[in-house]
C-alpha positions as CSV (number, residue, x, y, z in Angstrom):
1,X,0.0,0.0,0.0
2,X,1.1,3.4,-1.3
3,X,1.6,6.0,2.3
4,X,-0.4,8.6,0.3
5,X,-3.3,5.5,0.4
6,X,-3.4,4.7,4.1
7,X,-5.8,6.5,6.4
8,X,-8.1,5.1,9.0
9,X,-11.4,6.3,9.6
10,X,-12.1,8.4,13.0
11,X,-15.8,6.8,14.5
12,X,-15.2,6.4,18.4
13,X,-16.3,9.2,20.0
14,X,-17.5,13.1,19.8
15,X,-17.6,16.3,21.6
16,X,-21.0,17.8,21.1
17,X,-20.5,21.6,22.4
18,X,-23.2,20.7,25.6
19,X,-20.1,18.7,26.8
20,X,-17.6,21.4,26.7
21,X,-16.8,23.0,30.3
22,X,-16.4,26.8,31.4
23,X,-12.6,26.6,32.3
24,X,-10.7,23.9,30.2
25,X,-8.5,22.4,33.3
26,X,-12.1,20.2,34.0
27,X,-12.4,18.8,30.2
28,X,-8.5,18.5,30.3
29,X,-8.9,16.1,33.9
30,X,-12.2,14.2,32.3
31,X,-9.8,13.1,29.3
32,X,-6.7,12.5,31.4
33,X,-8.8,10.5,33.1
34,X,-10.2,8.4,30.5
35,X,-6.8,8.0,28.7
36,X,-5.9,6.3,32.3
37,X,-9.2,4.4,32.8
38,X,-9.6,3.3,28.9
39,X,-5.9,2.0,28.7
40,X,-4.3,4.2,26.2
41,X,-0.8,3.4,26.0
42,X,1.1,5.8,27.7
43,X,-1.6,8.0,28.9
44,X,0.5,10.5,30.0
45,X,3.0,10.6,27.3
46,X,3.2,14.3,25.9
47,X,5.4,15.9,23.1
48,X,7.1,19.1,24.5
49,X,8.0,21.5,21.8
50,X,10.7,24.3,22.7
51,X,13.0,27.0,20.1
52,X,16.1,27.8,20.1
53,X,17.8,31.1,20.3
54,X,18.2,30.5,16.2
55,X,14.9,30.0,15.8
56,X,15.3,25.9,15.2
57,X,12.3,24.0,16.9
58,X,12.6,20.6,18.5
59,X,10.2,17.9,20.1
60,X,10.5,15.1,22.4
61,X,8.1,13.0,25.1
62,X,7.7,14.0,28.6
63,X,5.5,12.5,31.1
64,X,2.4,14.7,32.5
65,X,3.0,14.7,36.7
66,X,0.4,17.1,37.9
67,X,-1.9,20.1,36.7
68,X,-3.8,22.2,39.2
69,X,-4.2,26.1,38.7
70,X,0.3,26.9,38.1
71,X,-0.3,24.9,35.2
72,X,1.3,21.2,33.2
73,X,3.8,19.5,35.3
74,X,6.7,17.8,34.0
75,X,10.1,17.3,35.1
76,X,13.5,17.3,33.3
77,X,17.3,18.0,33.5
78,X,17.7,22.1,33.7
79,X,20.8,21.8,31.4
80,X,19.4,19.4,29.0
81,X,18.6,20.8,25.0
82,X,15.0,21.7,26.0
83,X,16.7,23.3,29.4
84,X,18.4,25.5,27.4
85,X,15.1,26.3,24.9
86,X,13.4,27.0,28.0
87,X,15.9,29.2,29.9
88,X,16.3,31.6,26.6
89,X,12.4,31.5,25.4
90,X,10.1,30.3,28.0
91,X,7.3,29.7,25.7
92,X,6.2,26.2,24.9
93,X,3.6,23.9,23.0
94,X,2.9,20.8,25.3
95,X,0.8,18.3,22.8
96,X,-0.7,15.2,23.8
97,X,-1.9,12.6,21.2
98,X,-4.0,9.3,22.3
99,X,-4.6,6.9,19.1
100,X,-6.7,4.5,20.5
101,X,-8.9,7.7,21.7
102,X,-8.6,9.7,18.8
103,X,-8.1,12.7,20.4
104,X,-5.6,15.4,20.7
105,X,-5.1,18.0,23.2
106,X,-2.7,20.7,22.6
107,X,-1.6,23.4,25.4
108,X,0.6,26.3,24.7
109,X,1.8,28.9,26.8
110,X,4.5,30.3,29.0
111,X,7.1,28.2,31.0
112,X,8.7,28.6,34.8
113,X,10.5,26.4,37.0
114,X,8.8,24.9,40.1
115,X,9.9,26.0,43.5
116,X,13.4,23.8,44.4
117,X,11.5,22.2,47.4
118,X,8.8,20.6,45.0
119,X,10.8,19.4,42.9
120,X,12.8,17.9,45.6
121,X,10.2,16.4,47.2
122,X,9.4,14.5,43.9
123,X,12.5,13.8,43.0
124,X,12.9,11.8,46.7
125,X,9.5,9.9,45.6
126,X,10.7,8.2,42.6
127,X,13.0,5.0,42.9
128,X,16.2,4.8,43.3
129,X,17.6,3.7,39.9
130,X,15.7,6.7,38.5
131,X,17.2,9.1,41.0
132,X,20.8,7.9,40.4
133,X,19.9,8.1,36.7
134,X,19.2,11.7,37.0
135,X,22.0,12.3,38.5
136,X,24.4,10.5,36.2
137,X,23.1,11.8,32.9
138,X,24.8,15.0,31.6
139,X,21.2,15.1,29.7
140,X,22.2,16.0,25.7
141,X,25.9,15.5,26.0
142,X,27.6,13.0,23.7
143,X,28.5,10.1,26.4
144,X,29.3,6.3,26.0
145,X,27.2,3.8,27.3
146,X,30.6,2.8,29.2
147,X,31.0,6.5,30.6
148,X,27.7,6.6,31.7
149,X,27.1,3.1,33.6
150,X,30.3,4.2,35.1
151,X,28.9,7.6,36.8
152,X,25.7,5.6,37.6
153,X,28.1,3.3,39.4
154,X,30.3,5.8,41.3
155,X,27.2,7.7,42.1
156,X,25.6,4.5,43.5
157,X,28.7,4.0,46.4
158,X,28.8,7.6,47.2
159,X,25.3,8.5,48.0
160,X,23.9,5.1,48.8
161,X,20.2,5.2,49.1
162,X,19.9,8.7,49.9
163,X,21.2,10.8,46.7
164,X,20.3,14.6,46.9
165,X,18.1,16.5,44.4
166,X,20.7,17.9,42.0
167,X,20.7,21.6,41.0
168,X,20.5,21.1,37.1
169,X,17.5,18.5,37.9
170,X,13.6,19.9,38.9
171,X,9.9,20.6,37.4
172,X,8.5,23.0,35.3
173,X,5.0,24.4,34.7
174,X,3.6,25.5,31.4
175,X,0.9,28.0,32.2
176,X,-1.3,27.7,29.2
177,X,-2.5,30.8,27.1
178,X,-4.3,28.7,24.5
179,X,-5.7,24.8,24.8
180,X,-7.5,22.9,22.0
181,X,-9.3,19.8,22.2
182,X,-9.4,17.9,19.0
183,X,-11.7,14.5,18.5
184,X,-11.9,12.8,15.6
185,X,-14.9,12.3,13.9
186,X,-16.0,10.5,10.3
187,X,-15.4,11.9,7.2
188,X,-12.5,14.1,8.7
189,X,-15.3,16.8,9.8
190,X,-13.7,16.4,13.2
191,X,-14.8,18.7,16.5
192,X,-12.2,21.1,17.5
193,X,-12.5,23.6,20.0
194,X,-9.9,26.2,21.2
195,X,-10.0,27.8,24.8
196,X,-8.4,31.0,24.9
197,X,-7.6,33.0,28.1
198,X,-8.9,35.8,28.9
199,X,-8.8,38.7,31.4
200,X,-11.9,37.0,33.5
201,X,-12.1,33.6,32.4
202,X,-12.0,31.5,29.0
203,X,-13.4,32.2,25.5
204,X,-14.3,29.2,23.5
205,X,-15.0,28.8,19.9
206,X,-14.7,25.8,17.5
207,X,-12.4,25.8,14.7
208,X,-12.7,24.3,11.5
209,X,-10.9,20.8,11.2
């Protein structure tokens, strides 16, 4: 089959506007919710978008940890390619995409760090490997897998089961200024509504698909 011949037909689900809620963080938790409860894979799997200081744009997964009224959560190495993005243009386009769903949600916005004691105190919750992993991983660096089992090694004997939150590791939130809900529907005349914020509250219209 020919790539310009395969499509699939979008039939699952819709988003009638009597479904639609006045601030977008409650439609945003209802599909969070059913990505989890439905068994997407990887139902908090999102691609972060950041730009350079040249102007060149780059994507990669993070994983949603929180969103309450600071914003998205996610976590990352400070110094890492999208550290850098984010340190010289704190905007950002945080898209999440579930197939099996057939929905999209796309969140852009402005980006700040979390305070250092909440990103400490998730950094302490996760397991051990993934602490020392953090901490090993000069995130975006060239590095053999020989130099790196090796920091992960010496970093295991000197901290133990107690490694420290490093300085280059912690959360940010993106604050959206603009969220769209996309669901799929048949004969590509999908729904598609964008929230935009305003000075008291959100505007909503739908958008052409």
């Amino acid at each position: 089959m020919s790539l310009a011949d395969f499509r699939n037909e979008y039939d699952k689900f819709d988003l009638p506007e009597h479904q639609l809620t006045a601030h977008p963080r409650d439609l945003f938790q209802r599909w969070v919710d059913e990505a989890i409860r439905l068994q997407a894979p990887e139902p908090t799997a999102m691609s972060l978008s950041t730009v350079s200081s040249d102007g060149m744009p780059s994507s990669r997964i993070v994983l949603l940890k929180g969103f309450d009224e600071h914003g998205v959560q996610f976590y990352t190495n400070y110094e890492s390619r999208k550290g850098q993005d984010l340190k010289q243009n704190p905007k950002a386009c945080l898209l999440f995409f579930w197939p099996t769903l057939q929905r999209q949600i796309r969140l852009e916005g402005q980006v700040q760090k979390m305070p250092a004691a909440l990103s400490a105190a998730y950094f302490n919750s996760r397991p051990l490997p993934s602490r020392i992993s953090a901490m090993a991983s000069p995130q975006s660096q060239p590095i053999t897998r020989a130099e790196l089992e090796q920091r992960s090694d010496a970093l295991s004997q000197q901290y133990g089961d107690n490694p420290p939150c490093p300085e280059f590791w912690g959360g940010y939130y993106l604050q959206p200024e603009r969220i769209e809900f996309w669901q799929g529907r048949t004969c590509r005349l999908h729904d598609r509504y964008l929230y935009q914020k305003q000075e008291q509250g959100w505007s909503i219209q739908r958008l052409a698909p």
